[in-house]
DRENFI-677339 format. One record per atom (N, C-alpha, C, CB): residue number from 1; atom name; x, y, z. Coordinates in nm, 2 decimals. Glycine has a CB too. Example, Ala and Ser with C-alpha at 12.3 -4.5 7.8 and 13.67 -1.06 7.14 Angstrom:
i at east north up
1 N 1.32 -0.57 0.78
1 CA 1.23 -0.45 0.78
1 C 1.32 -0.33 0.78
1 CB 1.13 -0.45 0.90
2 N 1.28 -0.22 0.71
2 CA 1.37 -0.11 0.71
2 C 1.29 0.00 0.79
2 CB 1.41 -0.06 0.57
***
This chain:
i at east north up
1 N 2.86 -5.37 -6.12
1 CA 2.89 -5.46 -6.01
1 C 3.03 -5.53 -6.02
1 CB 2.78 -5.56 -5.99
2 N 3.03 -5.56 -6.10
2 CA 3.15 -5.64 -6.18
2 C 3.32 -5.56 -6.13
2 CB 3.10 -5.62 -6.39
3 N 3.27 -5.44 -6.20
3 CA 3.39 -5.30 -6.23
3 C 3.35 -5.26 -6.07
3 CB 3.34 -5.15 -6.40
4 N 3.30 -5.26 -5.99
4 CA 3.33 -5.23 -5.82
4 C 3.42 -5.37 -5.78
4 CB 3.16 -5.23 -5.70
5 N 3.38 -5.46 -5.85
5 CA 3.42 -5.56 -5.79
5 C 3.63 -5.65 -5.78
5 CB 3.31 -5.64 -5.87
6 N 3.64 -5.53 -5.94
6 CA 3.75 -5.55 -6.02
6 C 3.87 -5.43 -5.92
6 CB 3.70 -5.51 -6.20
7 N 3.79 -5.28 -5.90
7 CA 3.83 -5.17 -5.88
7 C 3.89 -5.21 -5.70
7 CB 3.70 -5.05 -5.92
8 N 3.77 -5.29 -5.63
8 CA 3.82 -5.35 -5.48
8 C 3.96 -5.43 -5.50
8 CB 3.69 -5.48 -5.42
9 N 3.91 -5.52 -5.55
9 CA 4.02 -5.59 -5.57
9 C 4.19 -5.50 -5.61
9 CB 3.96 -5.68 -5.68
10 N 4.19 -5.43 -5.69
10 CA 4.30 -5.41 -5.70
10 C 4.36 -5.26 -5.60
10 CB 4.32 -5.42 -5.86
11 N 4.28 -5.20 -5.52
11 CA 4.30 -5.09 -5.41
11 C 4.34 -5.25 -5.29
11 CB 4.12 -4.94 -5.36
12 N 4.26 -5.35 -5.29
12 CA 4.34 -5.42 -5.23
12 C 4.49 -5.46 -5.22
12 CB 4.30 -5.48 -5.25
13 N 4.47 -5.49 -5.33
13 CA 4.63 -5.53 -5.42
13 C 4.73 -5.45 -5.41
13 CB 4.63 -5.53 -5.56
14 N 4.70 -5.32 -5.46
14 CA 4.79 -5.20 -5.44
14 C 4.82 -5.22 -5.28
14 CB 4.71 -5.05 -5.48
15 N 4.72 -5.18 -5.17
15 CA 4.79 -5.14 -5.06
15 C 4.84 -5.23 -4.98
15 CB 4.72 -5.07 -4.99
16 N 4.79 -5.38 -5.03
16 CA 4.90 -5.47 -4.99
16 C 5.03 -5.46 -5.04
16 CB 4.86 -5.59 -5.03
17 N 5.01 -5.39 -5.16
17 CA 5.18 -5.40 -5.22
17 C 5.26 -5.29 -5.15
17 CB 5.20 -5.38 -5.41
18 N 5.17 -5.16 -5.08
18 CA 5.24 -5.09 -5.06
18 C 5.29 -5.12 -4.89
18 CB 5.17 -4.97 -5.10
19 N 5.25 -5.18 -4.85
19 CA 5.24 -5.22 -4.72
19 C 5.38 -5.36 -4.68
19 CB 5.07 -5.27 -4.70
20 N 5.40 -5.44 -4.80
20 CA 5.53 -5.50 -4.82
20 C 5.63 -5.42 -4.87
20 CB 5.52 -5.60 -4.90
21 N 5.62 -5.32 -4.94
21 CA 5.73 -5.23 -4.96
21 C 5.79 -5.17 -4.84
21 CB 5.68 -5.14 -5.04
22 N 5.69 -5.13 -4.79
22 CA 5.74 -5.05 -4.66
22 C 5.79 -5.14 -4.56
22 CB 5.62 -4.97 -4.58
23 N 5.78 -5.26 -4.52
23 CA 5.81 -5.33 -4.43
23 C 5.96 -5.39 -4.47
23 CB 5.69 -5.42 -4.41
24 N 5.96 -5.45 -4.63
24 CA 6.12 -5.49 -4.66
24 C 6.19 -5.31 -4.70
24 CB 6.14 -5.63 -4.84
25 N 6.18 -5.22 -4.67
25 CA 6.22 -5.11 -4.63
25 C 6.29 -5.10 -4.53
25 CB 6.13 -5.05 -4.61
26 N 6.15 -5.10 -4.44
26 CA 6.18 -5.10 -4.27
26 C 6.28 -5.24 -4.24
26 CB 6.01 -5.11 -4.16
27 N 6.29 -5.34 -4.27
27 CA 6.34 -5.42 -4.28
27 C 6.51 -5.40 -4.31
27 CB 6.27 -5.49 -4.36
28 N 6.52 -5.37 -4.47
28 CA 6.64 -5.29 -4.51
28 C 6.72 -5.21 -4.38
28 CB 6.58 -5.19 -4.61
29 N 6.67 -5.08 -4.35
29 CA 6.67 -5.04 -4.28
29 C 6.76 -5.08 -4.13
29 CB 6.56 -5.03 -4.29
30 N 6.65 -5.15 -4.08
30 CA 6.70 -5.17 -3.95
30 C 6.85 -5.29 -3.96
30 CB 6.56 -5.23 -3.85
31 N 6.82 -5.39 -4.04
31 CA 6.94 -5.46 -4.08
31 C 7.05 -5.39 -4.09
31 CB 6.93 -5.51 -4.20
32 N 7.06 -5.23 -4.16
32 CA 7.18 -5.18 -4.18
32 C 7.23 -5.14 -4.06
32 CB 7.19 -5.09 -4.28
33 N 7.16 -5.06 -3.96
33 CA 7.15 -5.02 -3.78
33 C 7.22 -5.14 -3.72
33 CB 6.97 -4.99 -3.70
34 N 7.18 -5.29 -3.77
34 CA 7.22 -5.41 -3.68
34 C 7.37 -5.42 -3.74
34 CB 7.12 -5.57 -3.72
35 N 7.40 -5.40 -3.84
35 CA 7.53 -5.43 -3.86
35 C 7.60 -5.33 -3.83
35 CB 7.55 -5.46 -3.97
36 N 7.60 -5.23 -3.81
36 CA 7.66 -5.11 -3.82
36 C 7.69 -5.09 -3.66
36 CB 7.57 -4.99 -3.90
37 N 7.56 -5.17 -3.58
37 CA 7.64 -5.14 -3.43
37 C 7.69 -5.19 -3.39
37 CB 7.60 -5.13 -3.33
38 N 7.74 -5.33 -3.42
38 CA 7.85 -5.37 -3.35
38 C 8.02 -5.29 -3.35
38 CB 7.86 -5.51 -3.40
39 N 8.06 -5.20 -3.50
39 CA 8.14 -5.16 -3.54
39 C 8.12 -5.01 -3.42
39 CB 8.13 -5.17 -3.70
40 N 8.00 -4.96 -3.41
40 CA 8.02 -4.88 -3.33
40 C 7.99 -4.88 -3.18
40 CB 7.99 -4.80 -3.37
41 N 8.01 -4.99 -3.14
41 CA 7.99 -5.03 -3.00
41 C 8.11 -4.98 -2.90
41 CB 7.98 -5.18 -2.99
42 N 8.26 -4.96 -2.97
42 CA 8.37 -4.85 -2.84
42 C 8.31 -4.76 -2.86
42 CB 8.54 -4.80 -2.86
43 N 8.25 -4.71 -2.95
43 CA 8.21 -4.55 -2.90
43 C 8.09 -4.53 -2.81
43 CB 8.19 -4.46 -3.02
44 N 7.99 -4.61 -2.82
44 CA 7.90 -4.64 -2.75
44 C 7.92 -4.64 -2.58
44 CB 7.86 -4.77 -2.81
45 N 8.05 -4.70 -2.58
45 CA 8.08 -4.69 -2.44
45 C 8.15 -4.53 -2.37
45 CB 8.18 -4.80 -2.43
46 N 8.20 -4.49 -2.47
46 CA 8.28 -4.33 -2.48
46 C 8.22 -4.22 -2.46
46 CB 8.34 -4.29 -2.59
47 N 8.09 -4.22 -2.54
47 CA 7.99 -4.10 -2.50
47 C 7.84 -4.19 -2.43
47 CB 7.94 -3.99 -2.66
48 N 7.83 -4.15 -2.33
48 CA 7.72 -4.18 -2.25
48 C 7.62 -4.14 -2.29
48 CB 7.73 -4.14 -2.13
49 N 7.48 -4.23 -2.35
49 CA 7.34 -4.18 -2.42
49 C 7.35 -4.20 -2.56
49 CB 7.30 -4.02 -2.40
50 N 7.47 -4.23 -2.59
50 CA 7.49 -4.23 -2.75
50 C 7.41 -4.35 -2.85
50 CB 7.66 -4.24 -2.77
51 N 7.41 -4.44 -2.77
51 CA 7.33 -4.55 -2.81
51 C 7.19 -4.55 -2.80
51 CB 7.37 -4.63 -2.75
52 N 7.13 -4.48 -2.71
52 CA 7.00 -4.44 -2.71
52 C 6.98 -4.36 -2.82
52 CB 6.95 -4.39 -2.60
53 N 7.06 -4.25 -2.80
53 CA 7.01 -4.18 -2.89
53 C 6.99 -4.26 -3.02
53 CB 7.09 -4.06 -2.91
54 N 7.07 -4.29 -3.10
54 CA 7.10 -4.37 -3.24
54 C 6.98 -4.49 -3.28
54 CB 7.25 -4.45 -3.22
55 N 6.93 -4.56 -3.14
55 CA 6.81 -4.62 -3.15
55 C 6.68 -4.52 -3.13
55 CB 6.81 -4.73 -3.05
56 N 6.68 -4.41 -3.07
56 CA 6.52 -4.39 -3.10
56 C 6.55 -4.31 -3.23
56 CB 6.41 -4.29 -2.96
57 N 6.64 -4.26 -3.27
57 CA 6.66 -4.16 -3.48
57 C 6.66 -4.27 -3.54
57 CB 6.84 -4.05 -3.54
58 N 6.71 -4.41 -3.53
58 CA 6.64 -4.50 -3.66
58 C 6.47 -4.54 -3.61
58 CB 6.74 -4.67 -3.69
59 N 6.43 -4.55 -3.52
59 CA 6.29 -4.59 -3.45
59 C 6.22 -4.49 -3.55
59 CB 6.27 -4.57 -3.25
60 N 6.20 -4.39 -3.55
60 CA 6.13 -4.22 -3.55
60 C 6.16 -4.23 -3.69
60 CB 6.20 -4.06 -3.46
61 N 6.27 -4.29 -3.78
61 CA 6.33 -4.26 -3.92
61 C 6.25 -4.37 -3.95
61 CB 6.50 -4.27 -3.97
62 N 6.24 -4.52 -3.91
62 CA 6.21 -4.61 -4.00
62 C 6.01 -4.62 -3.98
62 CB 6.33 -4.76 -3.96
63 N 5.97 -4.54 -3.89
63 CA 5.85 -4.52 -3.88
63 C 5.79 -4.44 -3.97
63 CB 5.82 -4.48 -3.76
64 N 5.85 -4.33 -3.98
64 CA 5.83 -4.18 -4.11
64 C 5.84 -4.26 -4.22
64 CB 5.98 -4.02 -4.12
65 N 5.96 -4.35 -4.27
65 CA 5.98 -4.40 -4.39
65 C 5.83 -4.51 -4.40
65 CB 6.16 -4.49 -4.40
66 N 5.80 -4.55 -4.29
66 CA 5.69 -4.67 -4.34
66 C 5.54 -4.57 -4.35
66 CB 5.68 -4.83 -4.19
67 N 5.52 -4.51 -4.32
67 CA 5.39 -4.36 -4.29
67 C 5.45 -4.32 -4.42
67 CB 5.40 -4.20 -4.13
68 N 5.54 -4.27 -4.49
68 CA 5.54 -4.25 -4.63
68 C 5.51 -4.35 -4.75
68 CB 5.67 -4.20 -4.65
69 N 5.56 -4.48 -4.68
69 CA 5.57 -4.60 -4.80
69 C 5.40 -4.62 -4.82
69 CB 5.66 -4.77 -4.75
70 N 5.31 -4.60 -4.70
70 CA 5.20 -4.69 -4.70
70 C 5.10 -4.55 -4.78
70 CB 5.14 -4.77 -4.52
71 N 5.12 -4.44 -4.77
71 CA 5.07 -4.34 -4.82
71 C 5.10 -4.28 -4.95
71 CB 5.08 -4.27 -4.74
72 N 5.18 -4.42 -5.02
72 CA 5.18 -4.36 -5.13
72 C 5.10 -4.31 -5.26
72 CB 5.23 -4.41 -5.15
73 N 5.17 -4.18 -5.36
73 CA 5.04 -4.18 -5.43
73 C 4.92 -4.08 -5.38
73 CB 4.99 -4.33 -5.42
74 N 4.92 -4.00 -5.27
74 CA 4.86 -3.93 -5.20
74 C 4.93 -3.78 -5.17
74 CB 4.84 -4.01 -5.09
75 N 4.90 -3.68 -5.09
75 CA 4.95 -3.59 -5.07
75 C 5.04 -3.58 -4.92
75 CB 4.85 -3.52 -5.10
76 N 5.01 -3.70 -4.87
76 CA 5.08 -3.73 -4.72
76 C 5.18 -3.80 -4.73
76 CB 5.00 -3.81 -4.61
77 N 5.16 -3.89 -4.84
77 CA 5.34 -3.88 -4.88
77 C 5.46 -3.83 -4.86
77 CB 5.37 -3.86 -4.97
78 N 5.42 -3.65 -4.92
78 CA 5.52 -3.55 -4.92
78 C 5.48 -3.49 -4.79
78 CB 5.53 -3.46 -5.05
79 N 5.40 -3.50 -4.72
79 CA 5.39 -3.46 -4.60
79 C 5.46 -3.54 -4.53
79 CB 5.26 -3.44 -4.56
80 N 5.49 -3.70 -4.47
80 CA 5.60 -3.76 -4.44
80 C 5.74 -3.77 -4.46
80 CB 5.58 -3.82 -4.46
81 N 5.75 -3.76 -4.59
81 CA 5.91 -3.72 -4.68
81 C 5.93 -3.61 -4.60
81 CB 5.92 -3.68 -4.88
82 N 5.83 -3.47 -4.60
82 CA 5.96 -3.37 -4.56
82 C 5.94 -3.39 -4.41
82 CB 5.95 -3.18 -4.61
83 N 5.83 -3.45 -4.31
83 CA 5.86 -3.47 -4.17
83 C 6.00 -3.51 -4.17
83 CB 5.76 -3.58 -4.09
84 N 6.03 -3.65 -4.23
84 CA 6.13 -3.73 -4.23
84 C 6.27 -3.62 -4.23
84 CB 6.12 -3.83 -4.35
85 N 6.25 -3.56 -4.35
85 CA 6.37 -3.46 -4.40
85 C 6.41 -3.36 -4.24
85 CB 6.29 -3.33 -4.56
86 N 6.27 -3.33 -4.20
86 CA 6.30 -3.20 -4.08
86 C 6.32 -3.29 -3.92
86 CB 6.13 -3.07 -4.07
87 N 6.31 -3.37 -3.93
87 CA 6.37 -3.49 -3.82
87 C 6.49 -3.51 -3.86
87 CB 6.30 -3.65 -3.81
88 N 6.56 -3.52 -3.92
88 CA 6.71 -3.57 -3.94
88 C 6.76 -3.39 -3.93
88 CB 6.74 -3.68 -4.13
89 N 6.71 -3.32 -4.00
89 CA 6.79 -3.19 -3.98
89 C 6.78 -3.19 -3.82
89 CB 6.72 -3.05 -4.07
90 N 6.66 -3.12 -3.76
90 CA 6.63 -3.09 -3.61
90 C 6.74 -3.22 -3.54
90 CB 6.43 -3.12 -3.57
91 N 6.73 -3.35 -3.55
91 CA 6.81 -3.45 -3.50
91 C 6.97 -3.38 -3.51
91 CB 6.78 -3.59 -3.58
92 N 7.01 -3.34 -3.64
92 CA 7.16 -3.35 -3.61
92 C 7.21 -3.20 -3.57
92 CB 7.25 -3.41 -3.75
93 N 7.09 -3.11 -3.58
93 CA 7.12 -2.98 -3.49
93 C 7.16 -2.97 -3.33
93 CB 7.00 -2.91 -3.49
94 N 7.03 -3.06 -3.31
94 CA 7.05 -3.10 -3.13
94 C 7.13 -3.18 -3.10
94 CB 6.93 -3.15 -3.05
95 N 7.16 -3.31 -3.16
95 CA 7.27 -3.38 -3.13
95 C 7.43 -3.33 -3.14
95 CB 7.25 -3.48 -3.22
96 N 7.44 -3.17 -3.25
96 CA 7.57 -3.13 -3.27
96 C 7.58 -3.07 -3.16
96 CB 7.60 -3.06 -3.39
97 N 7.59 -2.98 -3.09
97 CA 7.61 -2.86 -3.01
97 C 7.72 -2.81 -3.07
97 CB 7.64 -2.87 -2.85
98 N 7.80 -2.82 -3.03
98 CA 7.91 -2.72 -3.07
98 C 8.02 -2.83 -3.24
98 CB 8.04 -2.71 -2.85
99 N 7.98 -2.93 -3.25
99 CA 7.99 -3.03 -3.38
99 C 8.14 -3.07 -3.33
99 CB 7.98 -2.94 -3.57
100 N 8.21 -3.02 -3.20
100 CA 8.35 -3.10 -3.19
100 C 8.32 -3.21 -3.05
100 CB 8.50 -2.96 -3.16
101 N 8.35 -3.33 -3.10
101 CA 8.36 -3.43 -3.01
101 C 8.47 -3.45 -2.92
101 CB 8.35 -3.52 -3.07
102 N 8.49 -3.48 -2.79
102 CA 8.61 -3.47 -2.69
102 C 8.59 -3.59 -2.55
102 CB 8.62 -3.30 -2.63
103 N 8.67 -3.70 -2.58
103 CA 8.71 -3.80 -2.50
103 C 8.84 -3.83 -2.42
103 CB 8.69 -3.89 -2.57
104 N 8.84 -3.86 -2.33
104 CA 9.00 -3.90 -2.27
104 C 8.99 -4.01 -2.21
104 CB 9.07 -3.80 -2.17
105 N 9.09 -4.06 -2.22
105 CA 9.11 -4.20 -2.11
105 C 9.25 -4.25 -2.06
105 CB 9.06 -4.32 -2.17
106 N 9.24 -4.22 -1.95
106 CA 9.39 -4.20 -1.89
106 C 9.47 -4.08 -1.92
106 CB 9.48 -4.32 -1.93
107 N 9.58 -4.12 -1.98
107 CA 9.65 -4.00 -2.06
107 C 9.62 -3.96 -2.19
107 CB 9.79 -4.02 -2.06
108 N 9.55 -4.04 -2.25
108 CA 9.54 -3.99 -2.41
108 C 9.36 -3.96 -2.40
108 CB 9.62 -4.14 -2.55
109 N 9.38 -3.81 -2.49
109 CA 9.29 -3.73 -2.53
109 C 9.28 -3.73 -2.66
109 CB 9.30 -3.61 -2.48
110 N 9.10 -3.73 -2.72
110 CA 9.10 -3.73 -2.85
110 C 8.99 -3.62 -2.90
110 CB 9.08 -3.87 -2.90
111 N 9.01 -3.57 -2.95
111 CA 8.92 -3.45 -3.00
111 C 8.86 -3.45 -3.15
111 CB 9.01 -3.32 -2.99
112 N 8.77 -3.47 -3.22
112 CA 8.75 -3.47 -3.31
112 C 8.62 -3.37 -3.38
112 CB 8.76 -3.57 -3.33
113 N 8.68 -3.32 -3.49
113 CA 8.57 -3.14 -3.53
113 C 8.49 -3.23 -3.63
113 CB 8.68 -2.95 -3.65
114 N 8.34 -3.27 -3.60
114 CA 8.24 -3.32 -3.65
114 C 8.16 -3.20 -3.77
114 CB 8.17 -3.38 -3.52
115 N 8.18 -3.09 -3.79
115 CA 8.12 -2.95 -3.84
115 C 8.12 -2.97 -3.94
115 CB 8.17 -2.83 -3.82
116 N 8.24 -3.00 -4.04
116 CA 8.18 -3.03 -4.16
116 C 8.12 -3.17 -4.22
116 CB 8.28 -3.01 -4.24
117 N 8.11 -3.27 -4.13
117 CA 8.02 -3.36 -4.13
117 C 7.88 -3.34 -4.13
117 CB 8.03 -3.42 -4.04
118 N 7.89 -3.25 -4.02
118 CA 7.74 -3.22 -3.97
118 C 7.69 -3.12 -4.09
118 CB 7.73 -3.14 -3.80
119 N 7.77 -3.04 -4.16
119 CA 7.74 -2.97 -4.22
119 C 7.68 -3.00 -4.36
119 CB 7.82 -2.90 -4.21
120 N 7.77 -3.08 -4.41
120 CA 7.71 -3.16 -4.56
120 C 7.58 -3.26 -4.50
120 CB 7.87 -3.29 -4.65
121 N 7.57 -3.32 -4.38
121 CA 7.49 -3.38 -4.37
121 C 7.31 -3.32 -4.38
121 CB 7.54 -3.42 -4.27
122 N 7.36 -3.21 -4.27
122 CA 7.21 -3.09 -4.30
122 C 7.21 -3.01 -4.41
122 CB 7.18 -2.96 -4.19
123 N 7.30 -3.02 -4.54
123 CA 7.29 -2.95 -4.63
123 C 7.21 -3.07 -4.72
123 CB 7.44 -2.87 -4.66
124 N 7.25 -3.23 -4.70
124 CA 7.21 -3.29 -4.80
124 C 7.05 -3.35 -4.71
124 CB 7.34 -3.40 -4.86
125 N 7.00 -3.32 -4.57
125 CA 6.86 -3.28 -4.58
125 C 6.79 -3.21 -4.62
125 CB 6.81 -3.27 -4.53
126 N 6.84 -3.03 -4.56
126 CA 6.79 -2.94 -4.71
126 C 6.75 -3.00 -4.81
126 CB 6.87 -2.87 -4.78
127 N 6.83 -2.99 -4.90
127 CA 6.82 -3.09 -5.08
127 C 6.70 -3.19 -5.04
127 CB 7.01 -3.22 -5.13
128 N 6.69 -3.26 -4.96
128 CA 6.54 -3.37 -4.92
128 C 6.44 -3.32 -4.91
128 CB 6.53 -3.45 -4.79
129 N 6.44 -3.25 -4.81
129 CA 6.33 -3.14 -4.79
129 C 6.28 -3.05 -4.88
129 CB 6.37 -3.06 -4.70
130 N 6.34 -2.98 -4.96
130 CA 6.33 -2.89 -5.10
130 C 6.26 -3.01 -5.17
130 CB 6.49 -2.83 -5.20
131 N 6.31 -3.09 -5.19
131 CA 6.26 -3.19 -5.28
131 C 6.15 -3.25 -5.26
131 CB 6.33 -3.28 -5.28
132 N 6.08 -3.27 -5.16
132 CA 5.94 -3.31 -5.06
132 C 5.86 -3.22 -5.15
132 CB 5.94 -3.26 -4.87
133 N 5.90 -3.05 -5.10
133 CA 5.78 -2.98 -5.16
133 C 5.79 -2.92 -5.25
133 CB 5.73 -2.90 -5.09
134 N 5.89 -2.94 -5.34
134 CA 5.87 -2.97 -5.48
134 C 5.73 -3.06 -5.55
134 CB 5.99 -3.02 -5.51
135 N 5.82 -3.18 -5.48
135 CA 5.69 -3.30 -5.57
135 C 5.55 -3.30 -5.49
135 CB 5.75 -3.51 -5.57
136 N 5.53 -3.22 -5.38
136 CA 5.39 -3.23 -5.35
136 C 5.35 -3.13 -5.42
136 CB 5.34 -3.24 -5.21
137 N 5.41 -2.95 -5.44
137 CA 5.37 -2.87 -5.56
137 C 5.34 -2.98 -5.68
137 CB 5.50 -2.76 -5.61
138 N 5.41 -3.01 -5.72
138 CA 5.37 -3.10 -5.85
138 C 5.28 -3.21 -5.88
138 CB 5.46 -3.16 -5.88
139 N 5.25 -3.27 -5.74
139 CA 5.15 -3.33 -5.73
139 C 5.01 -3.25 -5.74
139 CB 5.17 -3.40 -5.62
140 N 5.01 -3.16 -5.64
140 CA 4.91 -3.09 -5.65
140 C 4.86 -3.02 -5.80
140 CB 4.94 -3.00 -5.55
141 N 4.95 -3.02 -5.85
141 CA 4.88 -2.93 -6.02
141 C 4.86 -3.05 -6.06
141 CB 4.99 -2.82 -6.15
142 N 4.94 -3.17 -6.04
142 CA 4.87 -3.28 -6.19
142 C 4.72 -3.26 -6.11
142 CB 4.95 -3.52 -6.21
143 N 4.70 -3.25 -5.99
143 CA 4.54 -3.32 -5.94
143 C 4.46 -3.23 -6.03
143 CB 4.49 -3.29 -5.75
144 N 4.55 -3.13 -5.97
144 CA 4.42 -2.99 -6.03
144 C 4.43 -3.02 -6.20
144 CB 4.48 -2.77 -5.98
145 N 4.51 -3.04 -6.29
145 CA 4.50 -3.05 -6.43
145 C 4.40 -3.15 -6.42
145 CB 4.63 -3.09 -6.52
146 N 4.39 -3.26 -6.35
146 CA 4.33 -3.40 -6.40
146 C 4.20 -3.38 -6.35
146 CB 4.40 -3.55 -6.34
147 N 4.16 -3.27 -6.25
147 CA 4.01 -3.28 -6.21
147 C 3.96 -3.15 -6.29
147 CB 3.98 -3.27 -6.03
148 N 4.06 -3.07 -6.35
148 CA 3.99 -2.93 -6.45
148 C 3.93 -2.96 -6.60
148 CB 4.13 -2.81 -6.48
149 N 4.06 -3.11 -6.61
149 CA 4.00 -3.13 -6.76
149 C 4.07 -3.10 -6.86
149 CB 3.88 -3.05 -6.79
150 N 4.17 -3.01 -6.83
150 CA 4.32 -2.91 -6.87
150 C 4.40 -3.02 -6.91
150 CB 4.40 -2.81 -6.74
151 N 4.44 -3.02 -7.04
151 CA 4.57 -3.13 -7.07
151 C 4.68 -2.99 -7.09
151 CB 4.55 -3.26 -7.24
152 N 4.79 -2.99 -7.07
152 CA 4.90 -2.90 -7.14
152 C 4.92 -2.94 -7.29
152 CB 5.05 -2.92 -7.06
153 N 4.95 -2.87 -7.32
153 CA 4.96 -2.85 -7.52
153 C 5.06 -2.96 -7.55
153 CB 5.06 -2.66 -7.61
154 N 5.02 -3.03 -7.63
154 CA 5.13 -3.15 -7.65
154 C 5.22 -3.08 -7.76
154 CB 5.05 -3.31 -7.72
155 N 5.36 -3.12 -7.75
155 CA 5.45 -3.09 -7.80
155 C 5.48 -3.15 -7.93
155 CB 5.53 -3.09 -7.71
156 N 5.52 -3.12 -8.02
156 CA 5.51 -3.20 -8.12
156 C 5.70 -3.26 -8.17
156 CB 5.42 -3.09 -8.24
***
């Protein structure tokens, strides 16, 4: 009774802790979006939608990040991590079209080739994504070592 009593208590504890993690996260997070828009507020006015867009990809990002934080320790974890990972790729596919940007106003035109931006950027979600189902492979064998009974050979 005692050891139910001890075991409550600290799945409490834990998912309270996991549940403040995620929130000064999400917190983190959006703070950096608050500061960062005022700096990009001319351009906000230059491409039309651009500001929407940028608020619902941190909305959808800092939601995935908090569905990963509270699920830690589980196998939906890495099911969140790589959602997260394939939202930011899918996001900056559809957001690139052609990856070159083009404004004018009055007489001066500005053109700028966004491609290799966009490119290291979906190359360093890849790398996230790989990484996702890596550690849920890995997760998945410690389960299975720890419910088979199987220790690996200790090394000496």
């Amino acid at each position: 009774m005692v050891e139910e009593e001890k075991k409550r208590k600290n799945i409490v504890k834990d998912v309270s802790f996991r549940v403040v993690k995620a929130t000064l996260k999400a917190i983190l997070i959006y703070l950096i979006y608050f500061l960062l828009a005022p700096m990009l507020a001319p351009l906000f006015g230059l491409i039309p939608g651009f500001m929407e867009s940028i608020e619902a990809f941190v909305i959808i990002y800092i939601v995935l990040t908090i569905l990963g934080d509270i699920t830690e320790r589980t196998i939906f974890q890495y099911f969140f991590s790589t959602a997260r990972s394939l939202f930011v790729i899918a996001y900056l596919l559809l957001s690139m079209e052609d990856g070159i940007i083009s404004t004018s106003y009055e007489n001066f035109s500005l053109t700028v080739n966004l491609t290799l931006f966009y490119t290291v950027a979906i190359t360093l979600s890849l790398l996230g994504f790989a990484s996702s189902i890596l550690q849920a492979i890995n997760f998945m064998s410690e389960r299975a070592e720890a419910t088979s009974g199987l220790q690996p050979p200790q090394q000496a």
